[in-house]
C-alpha positions in Angstrom: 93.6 69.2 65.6 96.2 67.9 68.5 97.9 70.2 70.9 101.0 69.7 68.3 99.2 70.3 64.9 98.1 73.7 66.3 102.1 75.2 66.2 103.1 73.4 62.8 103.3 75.4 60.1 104.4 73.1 56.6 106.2 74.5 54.1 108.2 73.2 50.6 111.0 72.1 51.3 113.5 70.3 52.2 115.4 73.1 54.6 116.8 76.4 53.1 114.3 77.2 50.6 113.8 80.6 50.0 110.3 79.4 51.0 111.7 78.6 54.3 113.4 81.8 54.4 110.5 84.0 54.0 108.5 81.7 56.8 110.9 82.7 58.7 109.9 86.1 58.5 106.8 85.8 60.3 107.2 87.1 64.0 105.5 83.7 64.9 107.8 81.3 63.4 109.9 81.1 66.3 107.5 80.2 68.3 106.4 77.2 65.6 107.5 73.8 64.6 108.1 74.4 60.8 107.8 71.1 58.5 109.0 70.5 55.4 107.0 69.0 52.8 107.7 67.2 49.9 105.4 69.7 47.3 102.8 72.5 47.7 99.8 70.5 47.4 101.5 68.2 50.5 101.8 70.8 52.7 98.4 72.5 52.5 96.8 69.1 52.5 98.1 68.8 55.7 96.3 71.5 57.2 93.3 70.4 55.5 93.6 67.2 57.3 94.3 68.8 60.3 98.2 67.6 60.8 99.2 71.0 60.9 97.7 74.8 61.4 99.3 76.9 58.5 101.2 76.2 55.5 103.4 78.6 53.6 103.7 79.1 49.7 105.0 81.1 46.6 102.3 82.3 44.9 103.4 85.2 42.9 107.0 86.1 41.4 107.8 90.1 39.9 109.3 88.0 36.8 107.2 84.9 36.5 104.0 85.8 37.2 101.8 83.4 39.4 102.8 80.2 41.0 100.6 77.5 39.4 100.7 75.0 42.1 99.6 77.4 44.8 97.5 78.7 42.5 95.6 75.8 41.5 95.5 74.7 45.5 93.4 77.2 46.6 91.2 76.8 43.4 90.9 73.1 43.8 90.2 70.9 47.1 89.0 71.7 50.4 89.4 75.3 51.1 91.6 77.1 52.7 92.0 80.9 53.4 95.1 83.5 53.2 96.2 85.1 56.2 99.1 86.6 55.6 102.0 87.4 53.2 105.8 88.0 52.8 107.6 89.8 49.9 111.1 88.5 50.2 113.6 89.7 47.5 114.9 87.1 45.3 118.7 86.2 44.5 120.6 83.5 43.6 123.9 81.6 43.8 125.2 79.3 41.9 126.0 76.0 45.1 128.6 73.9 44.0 130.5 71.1 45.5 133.7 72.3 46.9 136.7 72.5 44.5 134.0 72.6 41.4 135.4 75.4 38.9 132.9 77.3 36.6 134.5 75.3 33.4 133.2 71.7 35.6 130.1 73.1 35.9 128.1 70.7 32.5 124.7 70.4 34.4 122.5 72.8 36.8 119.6 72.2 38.8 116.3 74.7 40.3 113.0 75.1 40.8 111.0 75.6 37.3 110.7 79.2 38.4 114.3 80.1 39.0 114.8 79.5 35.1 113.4 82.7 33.9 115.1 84.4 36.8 118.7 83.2 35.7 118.6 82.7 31.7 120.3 85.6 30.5 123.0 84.9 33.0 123.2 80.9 32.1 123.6 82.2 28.5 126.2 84.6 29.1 128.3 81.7 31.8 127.1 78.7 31.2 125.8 78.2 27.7 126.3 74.9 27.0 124.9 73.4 30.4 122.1 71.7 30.9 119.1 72.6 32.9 116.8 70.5 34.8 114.0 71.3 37.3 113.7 70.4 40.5 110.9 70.1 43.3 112.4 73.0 45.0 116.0 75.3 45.0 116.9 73.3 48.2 116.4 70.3 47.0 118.5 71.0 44.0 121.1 71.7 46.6 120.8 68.2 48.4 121.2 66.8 44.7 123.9 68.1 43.8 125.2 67.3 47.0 124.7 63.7 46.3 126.2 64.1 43.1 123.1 64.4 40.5 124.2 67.7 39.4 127.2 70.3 39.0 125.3 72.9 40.1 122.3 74.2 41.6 120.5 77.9 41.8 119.3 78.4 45.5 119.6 80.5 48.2 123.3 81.6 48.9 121.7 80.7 52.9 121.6 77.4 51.7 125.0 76.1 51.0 126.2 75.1 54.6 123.1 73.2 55.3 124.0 71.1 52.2 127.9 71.1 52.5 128.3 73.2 48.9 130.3 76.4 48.5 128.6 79.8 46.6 130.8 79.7 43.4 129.0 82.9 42.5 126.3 85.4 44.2 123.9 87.0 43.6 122.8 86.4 40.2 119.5 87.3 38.8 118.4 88.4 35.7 116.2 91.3 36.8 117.4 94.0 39.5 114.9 94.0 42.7 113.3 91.0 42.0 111.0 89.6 44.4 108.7 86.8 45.2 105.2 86.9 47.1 104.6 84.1 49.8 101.4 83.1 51.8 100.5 81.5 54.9 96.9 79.7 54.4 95.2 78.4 57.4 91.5 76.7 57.8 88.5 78.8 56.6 87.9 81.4 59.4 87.1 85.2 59.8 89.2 87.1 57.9 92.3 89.5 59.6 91.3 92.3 61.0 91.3 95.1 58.5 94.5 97.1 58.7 93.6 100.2 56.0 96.3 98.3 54.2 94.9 95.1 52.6 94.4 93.0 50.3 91.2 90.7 49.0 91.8 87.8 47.1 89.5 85.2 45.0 88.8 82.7 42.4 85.7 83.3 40.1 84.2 80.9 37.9 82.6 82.4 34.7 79.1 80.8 33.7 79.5 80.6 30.3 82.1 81.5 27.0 79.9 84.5 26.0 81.6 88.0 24.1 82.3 89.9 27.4 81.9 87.6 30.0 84.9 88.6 31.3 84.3 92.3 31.2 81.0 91.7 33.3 83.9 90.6 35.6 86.1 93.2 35.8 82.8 95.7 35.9 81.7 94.6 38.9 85.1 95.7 41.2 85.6 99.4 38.3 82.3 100.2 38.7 83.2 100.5 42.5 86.5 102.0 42.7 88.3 98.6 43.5 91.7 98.0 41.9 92.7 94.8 40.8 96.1 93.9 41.8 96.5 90.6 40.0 94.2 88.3 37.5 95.1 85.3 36.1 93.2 82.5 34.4 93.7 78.9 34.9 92.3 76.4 33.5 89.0 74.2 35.1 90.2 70.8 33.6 86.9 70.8 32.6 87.9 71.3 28.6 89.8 74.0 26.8 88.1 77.0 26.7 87.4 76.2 30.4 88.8 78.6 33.1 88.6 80.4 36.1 90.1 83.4 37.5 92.7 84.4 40.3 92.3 87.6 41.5 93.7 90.2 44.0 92.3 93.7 45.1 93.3 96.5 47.1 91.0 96.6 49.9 89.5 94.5 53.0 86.1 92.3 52.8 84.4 94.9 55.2 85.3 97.9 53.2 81.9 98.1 51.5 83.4 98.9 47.9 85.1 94.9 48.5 82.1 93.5 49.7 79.5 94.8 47.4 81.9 93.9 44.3 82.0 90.5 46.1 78.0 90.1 46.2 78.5 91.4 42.9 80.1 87.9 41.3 78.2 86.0 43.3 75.1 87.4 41.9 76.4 86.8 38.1 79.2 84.0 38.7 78.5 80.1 38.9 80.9 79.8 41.8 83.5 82.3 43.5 85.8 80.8 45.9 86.9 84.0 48.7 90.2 83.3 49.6 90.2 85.7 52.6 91.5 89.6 53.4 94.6 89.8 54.6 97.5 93.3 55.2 99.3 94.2 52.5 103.0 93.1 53.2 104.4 96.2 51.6 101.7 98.0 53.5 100.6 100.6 50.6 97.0 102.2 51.4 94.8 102.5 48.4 93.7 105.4 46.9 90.0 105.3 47.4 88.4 107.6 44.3 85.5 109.8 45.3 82.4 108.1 45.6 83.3 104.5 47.0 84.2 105.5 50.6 82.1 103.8 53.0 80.6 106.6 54.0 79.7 107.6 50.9 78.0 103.9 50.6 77.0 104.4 54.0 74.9 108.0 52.8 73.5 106.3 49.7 72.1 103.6 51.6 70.6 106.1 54.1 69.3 108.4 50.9 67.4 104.9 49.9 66.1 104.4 53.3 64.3 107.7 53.3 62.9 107.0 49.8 61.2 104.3 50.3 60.0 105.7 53.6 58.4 109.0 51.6 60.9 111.1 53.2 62.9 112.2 50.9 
């Protein structure tokens, strides 16, 4: 990696994504050049070729669920580890071209995940125009600054950089909406644990078997670890064929993460660890009796001394 590559950060773009937004977030970023990319998979493939040191993504939305493109990047390719994330609250604008009226507006543009996020209020405004998807809200700006489309949902922040006007703010379908983001770097040692963390992983299941999944899920209840998130997508290997995104309260070196860790790997194929990392809303868990690490810490003695004959 070049003196350069080391401070670039990638992220989707073009500029004035709310992916761009959230970036911007990061103490760091001002000290970084931030790139846009053409998609998700282009920007993390440029850290894994070593063009640039982080890239940023969505990877989870409070009404959409998981981002599949992020998603599937850290279950696929080279891999890559989480560092970090940013909640940033989620609201639209309908960007128009200046002069546009609400009655001109016969075709709208966004990201595939902005639909679900504005439906009810396209219904309600808008019901007879038509929606298509774009590679980002930005670049839904850009085209309908070019012409391509009456109107695009996007960041109210980016109407100046594309010469549009906010004909109407903040629209959303669900109050307090927000969207997760993630900066992924090279495989490393994790962040330092905070007490305020977050694990995430991808597990492969061996085979389609009645409770293969609930061996899963045993391995982190059985130590007091709370799952966050799980999501299934699918291998490509056949349907039927899936592994599973997960996140969990707790660091790596908490010994309740790690042992549920050695866990899978005892009883799954392949699990991908996608790194620990502080919680961005910083919420401690609420460890249950039993799996403290000391509590680990005094079985493991308690073993020591019985096999020792000193019990």
């Amino acid at each position: 990696m070049t003196p350069s590559s080391a401070s670039r950060y990638t992220y989707l773009g073009p500029e004035g994504t709310f992916t761009e937004a959230a970036l911007r977030r990061l103490p760091e970023s001002g000290t970084r050049e931030l790139v846009p990319m053409v998609s998700v998979p282009a920007a993390f493939d440029a850290v894994r070729g070593g063009e640039a040191a982080g890239a940023f993504a969505a990877i989870e939305n409070s009404v959409e669920g998981g981002v599949n493109a992020t998603l599937d990047e850290l279950a696929t390719g080279a891999p890559l580890m989480i560092y970090r994330e940013v909640l940033l609250p989620i609201a639209f604008a309908l960007l128009v071209r200046p002069g546009t009226a609400l009655a001109d507006v016969k075709t709208v543009t966004g990201h595939p995940v902005a639909q679900p996020q504005v439906r009810n209020w396209l219904a309600a405004h808008l019901p007879d125009a038509v929606w298509e998807s774009s590679a980002s809200n930005a670049d839904g700006a850009r085209q309908v600054q070019e012409g391509r489309y009456d109107g695009a949902f996007a960041g109210e922040f980016a109407a100046s950089r594309y010469g549009l006007e906010p004909l109407v703010s903040e629209i959303h379908d669900t109050a307090n909406a927000q969207t997760r983001f993630v900066l992924v770097g090279p495989p490393g040692r994790p962040a330092a644990p905070t007490g305020a963390d977050k694990t995430s992983a991808v597990v492969w299941l061996g085979d389609d078997h009645p409770g293969a999944l609930l061996e899963l899920l045993q391995e982190f209840a059985v130590r007091g670890v709370n799952l966050m998130r799980i999501e299934s997508r699918p291998t490509g290997g056949g349907l039927g064929r899936y592994c599973f995104s997960v996140d969990a309260e707790g660091h790596i070196t908490d010994r309740r993460v790690g042992e549920a860790l050695m866990g899978l790997k005892r009883i799954c194929p392949k699990v991908r660890f996608l790194g620990s990392y502080p919680r961005a809303d910083e919420i401690r868990p609420q460890v249950r009796p039993g799996t403290t690490d000391a509590e680990f810490t005094e079985a493991a003695d308690w073993l020591g001394r019985a096999l020792d004959g000193r019990i």
